[in-house]
N, C-alpha and C positions, 0 to 999 in steps of 0.2 A: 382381135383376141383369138379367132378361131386359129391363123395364118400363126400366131406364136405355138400354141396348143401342135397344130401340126407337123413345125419344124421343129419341135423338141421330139414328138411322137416320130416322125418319117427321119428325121435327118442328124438324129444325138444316141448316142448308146445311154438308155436310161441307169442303170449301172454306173454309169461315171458322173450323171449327170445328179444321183443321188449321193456320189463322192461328194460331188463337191457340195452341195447343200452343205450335206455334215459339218466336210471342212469349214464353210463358209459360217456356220453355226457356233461350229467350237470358237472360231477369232474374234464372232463378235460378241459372244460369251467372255470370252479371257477378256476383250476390251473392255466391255461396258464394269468387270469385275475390279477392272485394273482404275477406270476412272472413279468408280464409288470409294475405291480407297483414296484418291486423288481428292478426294473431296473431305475426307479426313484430316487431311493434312495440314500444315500450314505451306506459306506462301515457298520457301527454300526448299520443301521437299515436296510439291504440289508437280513443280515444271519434272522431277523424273518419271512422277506416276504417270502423267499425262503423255510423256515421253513412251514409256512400255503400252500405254496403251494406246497409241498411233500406231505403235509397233505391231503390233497384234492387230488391231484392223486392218489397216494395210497387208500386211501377209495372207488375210484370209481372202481380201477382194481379190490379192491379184493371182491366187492360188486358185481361188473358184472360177474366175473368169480362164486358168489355163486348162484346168481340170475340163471345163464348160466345154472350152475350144478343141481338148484331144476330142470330148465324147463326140467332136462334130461330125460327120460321114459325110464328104464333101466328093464322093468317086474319085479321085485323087490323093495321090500324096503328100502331104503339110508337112514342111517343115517349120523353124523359127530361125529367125536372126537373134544370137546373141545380143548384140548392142542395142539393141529394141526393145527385149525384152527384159532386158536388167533395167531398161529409162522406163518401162511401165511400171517395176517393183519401186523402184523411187518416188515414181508420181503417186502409185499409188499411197504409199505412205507418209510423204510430204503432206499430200492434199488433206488426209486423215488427219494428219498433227495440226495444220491449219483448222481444218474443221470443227477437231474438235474443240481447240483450245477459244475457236469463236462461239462454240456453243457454251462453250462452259462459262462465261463471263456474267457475272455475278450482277453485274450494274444494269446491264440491259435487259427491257422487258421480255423482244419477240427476241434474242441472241438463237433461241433453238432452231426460227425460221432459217435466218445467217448461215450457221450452222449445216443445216442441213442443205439448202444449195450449194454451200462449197462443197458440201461430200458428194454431190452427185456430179457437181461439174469435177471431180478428183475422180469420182469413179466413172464418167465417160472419158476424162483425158487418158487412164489408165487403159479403156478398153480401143481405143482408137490407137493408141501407141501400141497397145499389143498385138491390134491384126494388119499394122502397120508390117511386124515385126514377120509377118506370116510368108515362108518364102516357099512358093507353088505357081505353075504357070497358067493362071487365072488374074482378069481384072478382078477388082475389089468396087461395086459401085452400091454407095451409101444411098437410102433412102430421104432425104434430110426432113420430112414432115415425122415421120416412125423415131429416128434419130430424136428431136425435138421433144415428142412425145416421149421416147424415154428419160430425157432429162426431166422433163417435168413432172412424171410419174416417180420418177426417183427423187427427187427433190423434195415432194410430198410426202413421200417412207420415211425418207431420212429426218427429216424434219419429225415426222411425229415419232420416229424412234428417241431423239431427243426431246423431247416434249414427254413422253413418259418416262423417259427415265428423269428429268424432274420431280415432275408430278406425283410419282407412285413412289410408296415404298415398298420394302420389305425384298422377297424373294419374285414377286410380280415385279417390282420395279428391269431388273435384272433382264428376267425373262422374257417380258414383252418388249423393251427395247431393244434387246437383240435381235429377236424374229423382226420388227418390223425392218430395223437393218438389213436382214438377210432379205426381206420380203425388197427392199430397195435395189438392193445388188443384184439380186437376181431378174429382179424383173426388166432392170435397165439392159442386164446384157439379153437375155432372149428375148427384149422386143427387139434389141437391136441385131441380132441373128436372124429374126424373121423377116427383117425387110430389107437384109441387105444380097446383091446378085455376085456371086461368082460366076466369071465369062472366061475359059478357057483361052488362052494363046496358041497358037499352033507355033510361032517362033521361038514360045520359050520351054527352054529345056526343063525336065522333070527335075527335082533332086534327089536324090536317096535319104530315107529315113535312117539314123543312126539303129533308134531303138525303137520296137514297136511301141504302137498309142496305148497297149495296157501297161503295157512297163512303166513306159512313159509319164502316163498318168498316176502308177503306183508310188513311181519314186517324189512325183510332185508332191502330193497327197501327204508321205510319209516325211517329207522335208519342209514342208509348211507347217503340218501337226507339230512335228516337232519343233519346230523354230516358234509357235504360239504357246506351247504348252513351256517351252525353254524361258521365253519370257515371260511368261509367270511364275514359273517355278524361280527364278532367278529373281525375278522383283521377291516373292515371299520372302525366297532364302536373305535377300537384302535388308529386308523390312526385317523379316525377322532378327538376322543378328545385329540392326540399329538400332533396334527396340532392346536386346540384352545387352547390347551398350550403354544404348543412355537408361538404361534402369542402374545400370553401373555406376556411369556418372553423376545422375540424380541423387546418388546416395550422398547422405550426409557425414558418410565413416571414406577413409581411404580405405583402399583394397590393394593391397598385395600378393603379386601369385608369386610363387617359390617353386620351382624343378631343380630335383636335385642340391638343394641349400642354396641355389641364387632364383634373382630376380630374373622372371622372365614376360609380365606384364603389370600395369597398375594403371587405376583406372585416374580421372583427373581431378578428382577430390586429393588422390595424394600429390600429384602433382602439384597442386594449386598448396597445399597445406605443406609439403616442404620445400618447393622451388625448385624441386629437382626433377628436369623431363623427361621423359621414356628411355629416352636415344641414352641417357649418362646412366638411368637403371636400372635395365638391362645389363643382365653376367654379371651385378653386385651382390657379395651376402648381405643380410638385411642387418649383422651386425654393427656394417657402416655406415649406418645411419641411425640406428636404433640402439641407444647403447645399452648394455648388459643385458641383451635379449636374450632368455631361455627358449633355444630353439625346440627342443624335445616339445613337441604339439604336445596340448593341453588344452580341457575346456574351460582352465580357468584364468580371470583377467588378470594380465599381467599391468601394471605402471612402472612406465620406463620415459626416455626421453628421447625427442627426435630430433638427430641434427638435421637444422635445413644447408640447404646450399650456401646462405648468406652465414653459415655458420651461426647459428643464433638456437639455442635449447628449447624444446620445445613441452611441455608435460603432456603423454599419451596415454592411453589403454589400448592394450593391445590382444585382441582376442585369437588364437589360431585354431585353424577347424582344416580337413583332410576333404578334394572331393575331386570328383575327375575333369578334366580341363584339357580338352583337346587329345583326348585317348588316352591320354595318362596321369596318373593319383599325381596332384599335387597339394601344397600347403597353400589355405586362403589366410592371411595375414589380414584383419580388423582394425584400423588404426582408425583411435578416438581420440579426438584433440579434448586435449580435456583445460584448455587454457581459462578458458570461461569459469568453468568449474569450481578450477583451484580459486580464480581470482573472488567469485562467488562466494567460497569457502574464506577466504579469506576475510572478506567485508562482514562475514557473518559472524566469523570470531571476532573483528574487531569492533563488533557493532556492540557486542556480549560482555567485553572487556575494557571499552571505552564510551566515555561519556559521547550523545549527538551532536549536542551543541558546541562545542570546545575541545572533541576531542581528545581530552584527559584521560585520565585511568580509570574508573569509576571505581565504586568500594569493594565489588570483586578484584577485582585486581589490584586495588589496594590491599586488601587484604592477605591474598597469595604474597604479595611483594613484603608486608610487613612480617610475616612468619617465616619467608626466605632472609629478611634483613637480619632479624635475632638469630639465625639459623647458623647466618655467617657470623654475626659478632660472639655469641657462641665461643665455635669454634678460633676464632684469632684473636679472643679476647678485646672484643674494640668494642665503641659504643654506639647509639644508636639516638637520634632526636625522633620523637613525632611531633609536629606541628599541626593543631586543629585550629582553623581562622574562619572565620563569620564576620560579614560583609553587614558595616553600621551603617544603617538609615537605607538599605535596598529595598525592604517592602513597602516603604514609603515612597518611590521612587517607582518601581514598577507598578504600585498601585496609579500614582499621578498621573505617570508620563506614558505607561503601557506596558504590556510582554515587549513586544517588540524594543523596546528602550533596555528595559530591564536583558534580555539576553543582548543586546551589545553589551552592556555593563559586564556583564559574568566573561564572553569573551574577553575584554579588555582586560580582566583579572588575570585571567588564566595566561595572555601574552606576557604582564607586570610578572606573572611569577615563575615561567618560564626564562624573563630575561636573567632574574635573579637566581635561580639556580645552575648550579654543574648538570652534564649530563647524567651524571651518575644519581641524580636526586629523582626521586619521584612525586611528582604531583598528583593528584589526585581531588575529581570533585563527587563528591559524597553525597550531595544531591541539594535544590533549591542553593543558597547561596552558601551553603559549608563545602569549604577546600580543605585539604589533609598534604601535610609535606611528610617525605621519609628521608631523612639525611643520615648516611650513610659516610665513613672514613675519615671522620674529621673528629679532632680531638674536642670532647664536651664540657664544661656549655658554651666556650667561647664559640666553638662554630655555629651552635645554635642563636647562640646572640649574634654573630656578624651576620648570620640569614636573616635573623627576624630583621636589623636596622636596614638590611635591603631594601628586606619587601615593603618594611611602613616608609621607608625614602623614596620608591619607586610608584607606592600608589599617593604621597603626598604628590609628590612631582607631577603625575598623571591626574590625578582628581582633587582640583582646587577647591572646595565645599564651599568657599566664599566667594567665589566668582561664578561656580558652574554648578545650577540646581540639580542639576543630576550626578553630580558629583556623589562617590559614595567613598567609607573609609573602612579598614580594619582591625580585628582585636585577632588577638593568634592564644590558645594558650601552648605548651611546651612542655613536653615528659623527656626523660631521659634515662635510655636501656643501658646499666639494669638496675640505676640506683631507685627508679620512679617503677618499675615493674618487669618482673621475670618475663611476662607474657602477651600476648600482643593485647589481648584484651585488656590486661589492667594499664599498661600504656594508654591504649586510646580512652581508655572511661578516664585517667588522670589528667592527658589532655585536654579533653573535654571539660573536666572540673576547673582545670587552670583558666578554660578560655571564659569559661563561666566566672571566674573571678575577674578576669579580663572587660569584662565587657561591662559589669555593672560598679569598677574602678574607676568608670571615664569614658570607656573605649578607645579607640585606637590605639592602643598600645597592645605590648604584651607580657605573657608573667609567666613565668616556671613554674609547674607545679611544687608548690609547699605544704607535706602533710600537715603540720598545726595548722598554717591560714586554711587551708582548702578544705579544712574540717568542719569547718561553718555552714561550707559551702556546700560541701557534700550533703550537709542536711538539709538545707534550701532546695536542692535540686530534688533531695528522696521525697520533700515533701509535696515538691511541684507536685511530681511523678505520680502518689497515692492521691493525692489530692483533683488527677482526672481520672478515676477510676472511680470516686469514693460514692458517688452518686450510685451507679450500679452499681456498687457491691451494697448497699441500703446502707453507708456508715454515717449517713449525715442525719442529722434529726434539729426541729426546732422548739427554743424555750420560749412562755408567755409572760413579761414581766409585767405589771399590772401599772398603768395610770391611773392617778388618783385625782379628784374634786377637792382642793386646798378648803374651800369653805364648807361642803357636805361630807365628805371624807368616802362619796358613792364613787365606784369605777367607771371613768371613761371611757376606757381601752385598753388595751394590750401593745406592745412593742414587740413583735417576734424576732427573736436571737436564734444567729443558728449555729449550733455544736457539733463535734466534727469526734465519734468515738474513733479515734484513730490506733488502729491494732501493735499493741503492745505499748503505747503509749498511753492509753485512757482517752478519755473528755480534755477535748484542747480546748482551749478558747476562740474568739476571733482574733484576738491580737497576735494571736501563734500562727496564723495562716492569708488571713486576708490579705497582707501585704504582701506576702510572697503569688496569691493566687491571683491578685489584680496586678503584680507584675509579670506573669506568665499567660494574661488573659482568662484562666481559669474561670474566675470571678463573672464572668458573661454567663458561662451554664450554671454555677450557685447561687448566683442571684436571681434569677429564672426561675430556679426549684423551689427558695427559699419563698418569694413571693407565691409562685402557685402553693403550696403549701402552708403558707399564714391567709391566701382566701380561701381555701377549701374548710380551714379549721372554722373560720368568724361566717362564715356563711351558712354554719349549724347550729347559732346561736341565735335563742329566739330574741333579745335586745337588740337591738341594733348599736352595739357598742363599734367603737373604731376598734384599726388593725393596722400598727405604723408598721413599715419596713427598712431598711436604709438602702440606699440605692448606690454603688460606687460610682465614683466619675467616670469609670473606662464605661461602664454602659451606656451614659450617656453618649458615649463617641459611636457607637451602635445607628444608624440610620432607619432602622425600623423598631427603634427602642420603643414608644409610642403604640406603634401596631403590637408589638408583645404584650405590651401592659394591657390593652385595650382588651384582645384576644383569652387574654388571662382572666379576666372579668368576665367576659362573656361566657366564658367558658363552665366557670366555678359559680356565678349566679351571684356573685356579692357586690353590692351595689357602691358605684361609684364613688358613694360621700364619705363610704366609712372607711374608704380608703386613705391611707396617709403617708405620703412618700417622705422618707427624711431624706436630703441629701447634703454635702459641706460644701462650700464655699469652693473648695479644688476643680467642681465639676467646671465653674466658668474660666478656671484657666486655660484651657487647650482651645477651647472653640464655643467662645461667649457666645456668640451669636446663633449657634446651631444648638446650642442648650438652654439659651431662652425661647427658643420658637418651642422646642421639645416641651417646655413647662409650660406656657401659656396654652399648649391642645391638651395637656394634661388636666390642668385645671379648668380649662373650658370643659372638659369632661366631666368636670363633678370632682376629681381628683385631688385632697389635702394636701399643700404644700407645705415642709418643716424643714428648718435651717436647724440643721445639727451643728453642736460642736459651737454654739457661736462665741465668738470671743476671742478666738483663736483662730492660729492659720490667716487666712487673705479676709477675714472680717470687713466689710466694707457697707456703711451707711447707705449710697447709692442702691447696692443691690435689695434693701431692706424696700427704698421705697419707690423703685421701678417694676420690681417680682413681684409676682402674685404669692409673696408666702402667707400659710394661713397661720404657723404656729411659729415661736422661736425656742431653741431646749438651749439653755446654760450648761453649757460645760461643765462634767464633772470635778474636770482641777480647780475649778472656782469653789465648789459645794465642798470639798470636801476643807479648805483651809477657812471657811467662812466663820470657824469658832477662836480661832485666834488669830487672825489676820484681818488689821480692819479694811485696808485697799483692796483685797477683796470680796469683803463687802460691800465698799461703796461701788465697785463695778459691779456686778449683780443684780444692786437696788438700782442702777445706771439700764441695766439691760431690760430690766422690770419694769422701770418705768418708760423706756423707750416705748417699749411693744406696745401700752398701754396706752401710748401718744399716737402711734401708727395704729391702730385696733388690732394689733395682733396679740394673743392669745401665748403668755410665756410657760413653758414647762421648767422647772429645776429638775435635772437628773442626777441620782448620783447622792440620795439622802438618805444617810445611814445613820443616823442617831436624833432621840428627837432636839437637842437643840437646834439640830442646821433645820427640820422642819420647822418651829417655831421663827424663825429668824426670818427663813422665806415667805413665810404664810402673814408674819408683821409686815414685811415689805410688799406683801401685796403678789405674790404669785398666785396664778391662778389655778395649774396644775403640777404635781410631784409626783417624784417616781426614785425608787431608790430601797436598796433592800431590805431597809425597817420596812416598809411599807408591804415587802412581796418580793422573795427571791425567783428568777425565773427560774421556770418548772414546764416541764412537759403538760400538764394537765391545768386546765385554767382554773380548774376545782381546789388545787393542792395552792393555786395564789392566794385564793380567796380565805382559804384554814387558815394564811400567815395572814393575814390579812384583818382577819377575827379576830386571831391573839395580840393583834396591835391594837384593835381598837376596845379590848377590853382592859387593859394595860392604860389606857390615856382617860383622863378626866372630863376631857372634851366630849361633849354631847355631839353625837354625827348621826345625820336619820341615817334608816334602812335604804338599800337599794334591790336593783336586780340582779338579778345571777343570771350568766349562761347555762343553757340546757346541760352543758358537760358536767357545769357543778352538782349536779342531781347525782350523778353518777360516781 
């Protein structure tokens, strides 16, 4: 230690010897700076940082080791060999690139051990090559234990100068790897300076020095700095303008530069997005590719179109902006592919405009197309068909089989009636299973009659209903612009009316709207229409007609009737609406209302008198009919016995089977069963005595001819005496004078009802007044009964 301490004190000019420190300082600064960027990187641009920073190390060992070697004061003159010297800059640097790139390996544990042995056997090959290189007439004799010892004292720097630069980060990482580097370099060369002997020659000639050793050393110093600092600055400047390349190219937009109104660079989003590559443009104006670009800069978006190379139109946005580019103002051309966009825009108007399923017209765009059709016949005097069609037996079909059944279905429509139409027709689906045709140019109503036998030949052919349960059929109806309506609206509500007569004709057919016929219709349909509203608007109310005791002449119960004050028309009846409301389903929510409504009234009456209701067949088709009824009860606190469901005979046509379980939880409930109507309609003995009915009511077309008609007496006394054989309990309805009471009350009926007796009335008080005046009226002794609490009132 002491022997190195004094060959650098006695025999180095400290001045150059702190040159070279520096130097040796700054290279392994630039390297170690130059590999931590290396390590940023990926694997393709990793091998050049690693490359610059070899570069850098190497310049600095072999700088400081010559630096080292001027400071040396050897009583002599030193010169160098060339060819020696330039093989030490090599080694040095090779050795470096090896070094490091075995320190840097990522996989292995101790690689910084690796590592650093190779930089030291790099930095002794370097420094034996260079005093190889030394031309003075002295031997050169090497110590090789001192030798030895500097490799392996160097080996141990180097190694932990790699080891920390792992290990650490931040601005320490940096710093302490490099010193210990330099601490390696340095120490390898002056232990190796300290132990080795220069022995003069007397044979061999001196040489002349070119340049003195400050010079010498000046210009080393100054052409190593700078060749370290070069390859940094030069890696930065690279990185740097890589990095506003691919910031360039990472863009999503092409970029256009413009000098002077042409192309003078673009980045490779526009390449890739027109086809067209640098080399072809370059020196093009951009109006060759961009058509009808306003060049005059502007901040605002321009849309225009991009020819590519493959010649194929492109839709763009095109932004231009002004900024400087290589010393001078150019134009930055923005080019946005805007293909997606449009095509985006596209699906979205026609998502707007057309049906999902079938891609049709939907009723918007039915609708624009119907007030453009009248628009043009109009003007060229021509006519116009509308076609509305609804699809028989489909909710039946999508109910059974599924949606997914049911939307093949509607597709399969929409193909049938595209085959049958011209292009110039439009289709159109309206929504659930209503389609709309607009037929357009053709002379009326034959063309509308050769469509319609298309379309019903085209879905017979397609949907055989006898062979294929999912088979479905159609009704169309058919307006005609302008003798069926000026305007689009009163076309499609006549259509509509037509289809409406269409459909309950038969169906599958179809019918032209006819003002006299469709005048029926129109009313059927206004009263559908008010008849689901009438509930909330409060227009419905019910009447209490009174049942009577044939032998005490005391009230059983009530019959709740329900009345329908319909605006501008008065008090309708049930015969004016219930058909029409049990053929539009309706009938589901007024039967619902009307029962809760007749238990809420009987369940304030302190008697416990009954409270009949009639029940339609469609309710029964109701799968939670039962739970409603039940619910209803519970709800309103009226007890189950005094309840009495009348229902006809129609209820067991559709689904016998799912309408006697229905009856049977009913009257397991407590709940009166009553055959209305009987006598009439599907009348059948069988159902008398498999059903739990509790009561039968005779038909009033029977009561009313029972005064001079004797066959309908003898059926009557026929029906009276059945019930009486079965134990069921007969009502006559429908007795309005007293002979037909008398006649029933001979033949043995048990209960009557009919307007001598009590016209229905809102208040059960106002039955009971008529009620009075009949039995003060008749000769017949009838005890007292009870009254409902309402009669008080």
């Amino acid at each position: 230690m002491f022997s190195v301490i004094s060959c650098i004190r006695d025999h180095h000019d400290w001045r150059l010897v702190v040159a070279a420190v520096v130097v040796c300082l700054t290279g392994n600064l630039t390297a170690m700076l130059l590999l931590f960027r290396a390590q940023q990187c990926d694997r393709a641009q990793r091998r050049n940082w690693i490359v610059a920073s070899a570069f850098a190390c190497g310049v600095g060992i072999w700088a400081t080791h010559f630096i080292a070697m001027l400071a040396y004061d050897g009583d002599f003159t030193i010169t160098y060999g060339v060819g020696m010297t330039a093989l030490s800059v090599v080694l040095a640097i090779g050795m470096s690139l090896v070094a490091i790139i075995v320190a840097s390996e990522t996989t292995s544990r101790y690689a910084f051990v690796s590592g650093g042995v190779l930089m030291a056997i790099g930095i002794g090959a370097m420094h034996l090559t260079g005093m190889d290189a030394i031309e003075a007439p002295v031997d050169i004799v090497y110590d090789p234990y001192a030798t030895l010892t500097a490799l392996l004292i160097g080996a141990l720097l180097a190694s932990t100068a790699f080891f920390l630069f792992q290990r650490l980060k931040g601005a320490r990482r940096l710093l302490l790897s490099a010193s210990a580097m330099v601490l390696a370099i340095s120490a390898m060369h002056f232990i190796s300076m300290s132990a080795i002997r220069l022995i003069p020659q007397s044979d061999m000639a001196a040489t002349a020095a070119i340049l003195e050793t400050k010079t010498l050393a000046s210009l080393v110093m100054g052409v190593s700095t700078a060749l370290i600092l070069a390859a940094l600055g030069a890696v930065f400047l690279a990185s740097h303008l890589t990095d506003l390349r691919g910031l360039a190219n990472a863009s999503m937009e092409g970029l256009l530069i413009l000098r002077e109104g042409l192309i003078v660079d673009a980045n490779e989003r526009f390449q890739e997005m027109s086809g067209w590559p640098l080399a072809e443009l370059r020196g093009k104006q951009p109006d060759a590719i961009l058509v009808h670009l306003d060049s005059a800069p502007t901040t605002a978006n321009q849309e225009t179109l991009l020819t590519t190379k493959a010649a194929l139109e492109v839709p763009v946005e095109v932004m231009i902006r002004r900024m400087i580019y290589r010393g001078r103002t150019c134009e930055i051309l923005a080019v946005r592919d805007l293909t997606e966009r449009k095509r985006a825009q596209q699906m979205i108007e026609h998502l707007a405009q057309h049906d999902v399923l079938t891609g049709l017209p939907n009723r918007s765009l039915f609708d624009t197309r119907m007030r453009q059709a009248i628009q043009v016949a109009q003007r060229k005097r021509t006519q116009v068909a509308v076609f509305y069609l609804d699809l028989d037996r489909f909710k039946a079909v999508n109910d059974i089989f599924g949606h997914a059944e049911g939307d093949r279905i509607l597709c399969k429509i929409a193909t049938i009636l595209q085959r049958a139409t011209e292009d110039s027709t439009t289709i159109a689906r309206l929504g659930g299973d209503e389609f709309a045709i607009i037929q357009t140019g053709q002379q009326q109503p034959d063309g509308a009659r050769r469509l319609a036998d298309l379309v019903l030949g085209g879905v017979a052919a397609e949907m055989d209903v006898v062979r294929d349960p999912t088979a479905v059929g159609v009704s169309m109806g058919i307006a005609i612009y302008p003798a069926d309506g000026a305007t689009a609206e009163q076309l499609c509500c006549n259509a509509d009316t037509a289809l409406y007569r269409a459909k309950h004709a038969g169906r599958g057919k179809a019918c032209f709207f006819d003002a006299e016929m469709d005048a029926c219709v129109r009313a059927r349909r206004e009263i559908e229409n008010e008849l689901r509203h009438a509930i909330n608007r409060k227009q419905l109310y019910v009447h209490y007609q009174p049942i009577l005791e044939s032998n005490t002449g005391a009230i059983g119960g009530y019959e709740a009737l329900m009345r329908w004050n319909r605006p501008g028309h008065g008090t309708s009846e049930p015969e004016v609406f219930i058909t029409i409301a049990e053929e539009s389903g309706v009938i589901v929510q007024l039967g619902e209302w009307v029962l809760r409504q007749a238990c809420i009234e009987a369940a304030r009456w302190p008697q416990p008198l009954s409270i009949a209701v009639n029940v339609s067949p469609v309710q029964f088709m109701l799968a939670n009919f039962y739970d409603r009824v039940a619910g209803i009860l519970q709800e309103t606190g009226l007890a189950p016995e005094r309840l009495e469901l009348e229902i006809t005979e129609a209820a067991f046509v559709r689904d016998r089977k799912a309408t006697v379980s229905t009856l049977m939880r009913l009257h397991e409930l407590g709940i009166r069963i009553v055959m209305d109507d009987f006598g009439t309609g599907f009348s059948s003995l069988s159902n008398l005595r498999a059903l739990p009915f509790d009561k039968i009511k005779v038909d009033r077309s029977f009561t009313g001819i029972l005064e001079h008609d004797a066959s309908a007496r003898s059926i009557v006394r026929a029906i009276i005496g059945l019930g009486r054989s079965l134990g069921i309990r007969v009502v006559t309805e429908g007795v309005e004078t007293e002979l037909q009471r008398q006649i029933v009350i001979n033949d043995g009926c048990e209960q009557i009802q009919g307007l001598l007796l009590g016209k229905p009335d809102i208040e059960p008080s106002v039955k009971m007044a008529a009620r009075a005046n009949f039995l003060a009226q008749t000769d017949e002794p009838i005890r007292s009964h009870a009254r409902p609490a309402s009669a008080a009132t």
